[in-house]
Backbone as a ProteinNet text record, in pm:
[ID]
protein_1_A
[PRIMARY]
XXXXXXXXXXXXXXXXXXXXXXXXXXXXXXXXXXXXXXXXXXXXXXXXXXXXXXXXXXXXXXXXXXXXXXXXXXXXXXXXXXXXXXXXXXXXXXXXXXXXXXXXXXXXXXXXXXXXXXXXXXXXXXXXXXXX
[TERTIARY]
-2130.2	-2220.4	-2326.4	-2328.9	-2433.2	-2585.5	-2656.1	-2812.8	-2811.1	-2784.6	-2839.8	-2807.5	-2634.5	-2638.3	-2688.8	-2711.1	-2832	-3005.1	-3036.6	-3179.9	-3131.6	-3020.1	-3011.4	-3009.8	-2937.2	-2891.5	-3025.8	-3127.4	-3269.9	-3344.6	-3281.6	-3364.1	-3427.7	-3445.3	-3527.8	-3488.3	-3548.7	-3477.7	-3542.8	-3524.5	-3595.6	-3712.6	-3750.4	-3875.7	-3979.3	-3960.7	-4001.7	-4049.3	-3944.8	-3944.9	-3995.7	-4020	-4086.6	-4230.7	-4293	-4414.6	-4483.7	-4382.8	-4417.7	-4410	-4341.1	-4339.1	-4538.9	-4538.3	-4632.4	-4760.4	-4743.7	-4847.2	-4855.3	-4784.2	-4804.4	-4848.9	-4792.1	-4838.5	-4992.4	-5038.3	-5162.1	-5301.5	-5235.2	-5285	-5340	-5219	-5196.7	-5273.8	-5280.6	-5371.9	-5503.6	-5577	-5713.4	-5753.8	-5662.7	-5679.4	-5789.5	-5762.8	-5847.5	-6014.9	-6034.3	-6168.2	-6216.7	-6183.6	-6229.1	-6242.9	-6169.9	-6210.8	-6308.5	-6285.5	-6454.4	-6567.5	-6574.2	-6659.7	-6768	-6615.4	-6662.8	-6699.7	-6637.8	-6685.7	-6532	-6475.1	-6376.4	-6262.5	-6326.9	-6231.1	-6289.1	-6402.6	-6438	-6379.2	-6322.8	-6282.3	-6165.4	-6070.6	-5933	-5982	-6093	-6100.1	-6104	-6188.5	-6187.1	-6075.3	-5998.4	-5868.5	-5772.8	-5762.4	-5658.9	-5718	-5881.9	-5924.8	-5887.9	-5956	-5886	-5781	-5664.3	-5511.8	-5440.6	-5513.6	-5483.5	-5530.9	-5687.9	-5760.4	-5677.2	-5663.4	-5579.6	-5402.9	-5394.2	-5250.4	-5205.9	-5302.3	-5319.8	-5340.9	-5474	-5449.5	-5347.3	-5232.9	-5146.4	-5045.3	-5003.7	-4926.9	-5013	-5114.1	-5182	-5159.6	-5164.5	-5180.9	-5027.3	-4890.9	-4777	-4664.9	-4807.2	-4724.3	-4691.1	-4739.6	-4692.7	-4525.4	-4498.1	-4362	-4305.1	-4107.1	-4001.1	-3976.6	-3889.3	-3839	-3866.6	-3767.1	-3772.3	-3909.4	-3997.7	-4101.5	-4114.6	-3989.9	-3974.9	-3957.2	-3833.2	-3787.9	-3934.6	-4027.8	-4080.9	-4178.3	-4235	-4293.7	-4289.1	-4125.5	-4082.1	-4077.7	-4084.5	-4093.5	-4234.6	-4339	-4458.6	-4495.3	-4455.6	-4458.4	-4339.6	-4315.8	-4189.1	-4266.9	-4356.5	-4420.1	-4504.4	-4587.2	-4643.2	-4550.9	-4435.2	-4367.5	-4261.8	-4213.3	-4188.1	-4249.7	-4403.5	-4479.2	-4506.6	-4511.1	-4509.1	-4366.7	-4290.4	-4153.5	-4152.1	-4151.8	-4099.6	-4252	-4352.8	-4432.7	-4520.5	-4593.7	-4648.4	-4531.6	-4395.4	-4355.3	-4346.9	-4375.2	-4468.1	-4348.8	-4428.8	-4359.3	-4351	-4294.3	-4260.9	-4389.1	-4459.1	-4578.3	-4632.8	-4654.1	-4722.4	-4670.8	-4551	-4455	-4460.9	-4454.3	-4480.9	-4631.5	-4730.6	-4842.6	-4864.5	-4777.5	-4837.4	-4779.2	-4654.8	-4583.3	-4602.3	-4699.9	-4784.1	-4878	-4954	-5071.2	-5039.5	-4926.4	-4890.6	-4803.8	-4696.3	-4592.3	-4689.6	-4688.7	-4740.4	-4885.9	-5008.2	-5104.6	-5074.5	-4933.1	-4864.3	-4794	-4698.9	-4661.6	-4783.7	-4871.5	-4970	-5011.3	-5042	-5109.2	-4993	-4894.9	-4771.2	-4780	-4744	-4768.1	-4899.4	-4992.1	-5113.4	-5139.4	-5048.5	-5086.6	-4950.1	-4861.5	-4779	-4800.9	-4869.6	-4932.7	-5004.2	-5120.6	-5243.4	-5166	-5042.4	-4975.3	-4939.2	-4866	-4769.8	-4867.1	-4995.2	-5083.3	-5156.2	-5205.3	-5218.4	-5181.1	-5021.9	-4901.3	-4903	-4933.4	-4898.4	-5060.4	-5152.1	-5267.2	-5244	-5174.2	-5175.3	-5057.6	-4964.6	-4885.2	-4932.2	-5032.4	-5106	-5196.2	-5284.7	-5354.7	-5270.1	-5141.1	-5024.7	-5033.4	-4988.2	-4967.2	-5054	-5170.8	-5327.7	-5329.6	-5293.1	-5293.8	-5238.1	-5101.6	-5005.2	-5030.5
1079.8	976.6	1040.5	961.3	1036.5	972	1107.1	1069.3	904.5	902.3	726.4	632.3	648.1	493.4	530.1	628.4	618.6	543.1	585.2	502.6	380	348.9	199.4	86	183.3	130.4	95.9	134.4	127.2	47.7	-11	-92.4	-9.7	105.3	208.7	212.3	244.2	250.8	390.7	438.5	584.1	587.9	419.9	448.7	458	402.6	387	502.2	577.5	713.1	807.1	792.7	897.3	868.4	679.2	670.8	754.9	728.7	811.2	931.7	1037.2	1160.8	1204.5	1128	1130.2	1088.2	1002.6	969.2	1090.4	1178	1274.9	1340.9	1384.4	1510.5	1448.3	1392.2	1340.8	1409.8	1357.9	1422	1518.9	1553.9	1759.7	1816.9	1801.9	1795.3	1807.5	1700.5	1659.3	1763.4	1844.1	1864.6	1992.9	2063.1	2153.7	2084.7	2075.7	2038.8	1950	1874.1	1792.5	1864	1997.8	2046.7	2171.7	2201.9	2307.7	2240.9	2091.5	2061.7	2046.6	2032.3	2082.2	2196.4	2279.7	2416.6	2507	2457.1	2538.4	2662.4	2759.1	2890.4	2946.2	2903.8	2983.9	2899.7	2811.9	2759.3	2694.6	2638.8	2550.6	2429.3	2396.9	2252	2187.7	2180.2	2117.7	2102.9	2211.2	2192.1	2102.5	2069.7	1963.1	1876.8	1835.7	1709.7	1629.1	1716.8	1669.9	1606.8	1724.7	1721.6	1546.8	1525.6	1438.3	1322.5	1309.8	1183.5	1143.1	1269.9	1226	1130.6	1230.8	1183.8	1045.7	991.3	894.2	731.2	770.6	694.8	696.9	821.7	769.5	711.7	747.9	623	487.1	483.3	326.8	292.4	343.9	259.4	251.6	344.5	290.3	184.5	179.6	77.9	-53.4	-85.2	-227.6	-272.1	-121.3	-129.8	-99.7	-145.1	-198.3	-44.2	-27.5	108.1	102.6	226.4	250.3	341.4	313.7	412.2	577.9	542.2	736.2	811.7	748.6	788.5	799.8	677	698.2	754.4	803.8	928	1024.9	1075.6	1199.2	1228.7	1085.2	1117	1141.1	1062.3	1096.4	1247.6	1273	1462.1	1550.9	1494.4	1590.4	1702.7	1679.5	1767.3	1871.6	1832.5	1960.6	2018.6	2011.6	2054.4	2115.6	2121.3	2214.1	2308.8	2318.5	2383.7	2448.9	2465.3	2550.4	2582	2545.9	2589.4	2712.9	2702.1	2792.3	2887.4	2841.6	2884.2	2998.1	2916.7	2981.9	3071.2	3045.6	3115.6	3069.6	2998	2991.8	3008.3	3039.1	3040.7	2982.8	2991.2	2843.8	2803.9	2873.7	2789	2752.7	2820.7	2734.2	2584.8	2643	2513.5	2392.9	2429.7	2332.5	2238.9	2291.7	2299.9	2176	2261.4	2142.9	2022.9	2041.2	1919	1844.2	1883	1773.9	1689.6	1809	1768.8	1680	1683.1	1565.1	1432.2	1476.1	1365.4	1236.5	1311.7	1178.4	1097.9	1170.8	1083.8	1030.9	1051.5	958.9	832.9	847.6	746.5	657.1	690.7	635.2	533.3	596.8	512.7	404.1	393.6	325.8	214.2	272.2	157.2	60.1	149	71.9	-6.8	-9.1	-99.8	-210.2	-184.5	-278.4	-374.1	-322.8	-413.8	-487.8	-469.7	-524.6	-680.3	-613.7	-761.7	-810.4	-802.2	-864.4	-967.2	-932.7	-1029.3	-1113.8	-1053.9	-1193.3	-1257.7	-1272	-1354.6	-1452.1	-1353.2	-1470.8	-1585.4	-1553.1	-1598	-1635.8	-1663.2	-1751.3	-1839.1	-1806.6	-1890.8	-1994.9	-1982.6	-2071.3	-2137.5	-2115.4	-2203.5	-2280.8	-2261.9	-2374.9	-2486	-2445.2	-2516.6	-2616.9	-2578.2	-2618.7	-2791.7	-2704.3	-2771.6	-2947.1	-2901.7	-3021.5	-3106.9
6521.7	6476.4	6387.3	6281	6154.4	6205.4	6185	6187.7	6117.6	5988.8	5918.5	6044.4	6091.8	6172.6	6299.3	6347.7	6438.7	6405	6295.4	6267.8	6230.2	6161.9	6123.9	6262.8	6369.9	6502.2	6543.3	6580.1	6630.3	6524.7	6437.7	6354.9	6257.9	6254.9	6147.7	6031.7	5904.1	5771.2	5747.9	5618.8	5570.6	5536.4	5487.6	5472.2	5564.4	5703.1	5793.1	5886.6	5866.7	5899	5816	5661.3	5592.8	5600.2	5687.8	5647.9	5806.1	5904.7	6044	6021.6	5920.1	5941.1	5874	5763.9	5671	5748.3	5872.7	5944.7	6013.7	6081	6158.2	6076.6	5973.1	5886.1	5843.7	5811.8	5777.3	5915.1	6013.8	6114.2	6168.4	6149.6	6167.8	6038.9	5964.3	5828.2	5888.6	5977.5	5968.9	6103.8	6197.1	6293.3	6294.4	6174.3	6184.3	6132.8	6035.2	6011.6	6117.6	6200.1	6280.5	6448	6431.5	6558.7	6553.7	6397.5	6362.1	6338.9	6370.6	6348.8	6535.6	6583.3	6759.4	6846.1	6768.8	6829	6755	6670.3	6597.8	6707.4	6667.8	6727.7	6824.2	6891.7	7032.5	7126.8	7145.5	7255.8	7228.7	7322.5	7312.2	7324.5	7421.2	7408.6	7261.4	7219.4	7063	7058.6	7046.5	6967.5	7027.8	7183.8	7271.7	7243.5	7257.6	7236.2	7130	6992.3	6857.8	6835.5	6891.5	6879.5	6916.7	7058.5	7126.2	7083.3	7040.7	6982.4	6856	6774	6668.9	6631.3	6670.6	6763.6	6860.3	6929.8	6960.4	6872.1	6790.5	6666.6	6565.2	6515.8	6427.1	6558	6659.5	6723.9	6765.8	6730.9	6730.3	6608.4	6542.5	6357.3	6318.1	6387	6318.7	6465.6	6546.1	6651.1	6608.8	6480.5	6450.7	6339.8	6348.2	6263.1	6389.3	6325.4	6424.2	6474	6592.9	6590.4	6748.9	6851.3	6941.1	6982.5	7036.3	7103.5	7122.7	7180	7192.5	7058.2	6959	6854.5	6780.8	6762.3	6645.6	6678.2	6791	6853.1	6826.3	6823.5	6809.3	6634.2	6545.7	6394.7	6337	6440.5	6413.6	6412	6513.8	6550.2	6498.6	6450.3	6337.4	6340.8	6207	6127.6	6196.1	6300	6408.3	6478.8	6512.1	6567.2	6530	6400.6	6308.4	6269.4	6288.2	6253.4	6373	6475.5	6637.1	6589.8	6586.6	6577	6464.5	6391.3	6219.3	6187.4	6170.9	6137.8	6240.2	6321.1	6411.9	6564.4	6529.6	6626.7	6763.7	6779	6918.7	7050.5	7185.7	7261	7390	7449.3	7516.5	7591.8	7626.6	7713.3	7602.2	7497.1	7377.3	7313.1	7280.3	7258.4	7369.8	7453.9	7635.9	7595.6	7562.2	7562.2	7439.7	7312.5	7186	7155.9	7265	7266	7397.1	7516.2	7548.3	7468.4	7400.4	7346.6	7219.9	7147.4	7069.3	7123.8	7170.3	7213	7286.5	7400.9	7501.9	7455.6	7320.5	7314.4	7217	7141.1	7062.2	7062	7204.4	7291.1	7360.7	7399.2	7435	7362.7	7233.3	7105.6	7075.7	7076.5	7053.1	7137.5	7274.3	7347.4	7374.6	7354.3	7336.6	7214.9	7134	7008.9	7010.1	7109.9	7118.7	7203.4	7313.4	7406.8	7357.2	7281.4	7216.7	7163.8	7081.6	6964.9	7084.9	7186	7269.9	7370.4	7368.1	7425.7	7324.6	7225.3	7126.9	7127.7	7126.1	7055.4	7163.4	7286.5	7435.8	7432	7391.9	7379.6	7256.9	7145.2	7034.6	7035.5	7101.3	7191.9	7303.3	7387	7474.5	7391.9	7299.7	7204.4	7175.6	7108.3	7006.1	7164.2	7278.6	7358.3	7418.5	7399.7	7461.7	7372.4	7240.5	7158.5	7149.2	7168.2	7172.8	7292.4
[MASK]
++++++++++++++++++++++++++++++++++++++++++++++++++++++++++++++++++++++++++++++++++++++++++++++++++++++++++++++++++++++++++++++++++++

């Protein structure tokens, strides 16, 4: 089975997936200036907090396009995680580590912005009804 009819299968197209990779990478981008602005390189916190706050919002901001949760999780974090992977080397408690610190406050953000629509709709759904 080819990667395409796998994303086509989940409803995904390419562009969908190049705007989630581009959301992650955007991210991972902002992670440094925004955690030297906390205390930079003397400490790790900054850097999980950041990691995670950030990360959280691009799976809030691309929870409103179609696509399976996990998958578009894992496209959001492409790009950091290629980058622990290839670049920095990293090793497995590290790797363990940055793929807590991205995956799950990504999924988070996802589901929390799917929830958000899925109760509107039920509350703009009971207005139509109130209505009639």
């Amino acid at each position: 089975m080819s990667v395409l009819t796998i994303g086509n299968a989940g409803g995904r197209n390419w562009a969908t997936l190049l705007a989630d990779c581009g959301v992650g990478l955007a991210a991972t981008s902002a992670i440094l200036p925004a955690s030297l602005l906390l205390g930079g390189f003397s400490f790790i916190e900054p850097w999980v907090l950041v990691t995670a706050l950030l990360f959280f919002f691009a799976g809030f901001l691309r929870g409103t396009s179609p696509g399976n949760a996990s998958i578009k999780a894992m496209a959001i974090n492409l790009g950091p995680l290629c980058l622990l992977v290839v670049w920095l080397r990293a090793e497995w408690l590290t790797m363990l580590l940055g793929v807590l610190a991205v995956i799950l406050p990504t999924m988070a953000g996802l589901l929390a912005r799917r929830r958000k629509l899925k109760s509107n709709a039920r509350r703009s759904a009971a207005a139509d009804q109130s209505i009639v």
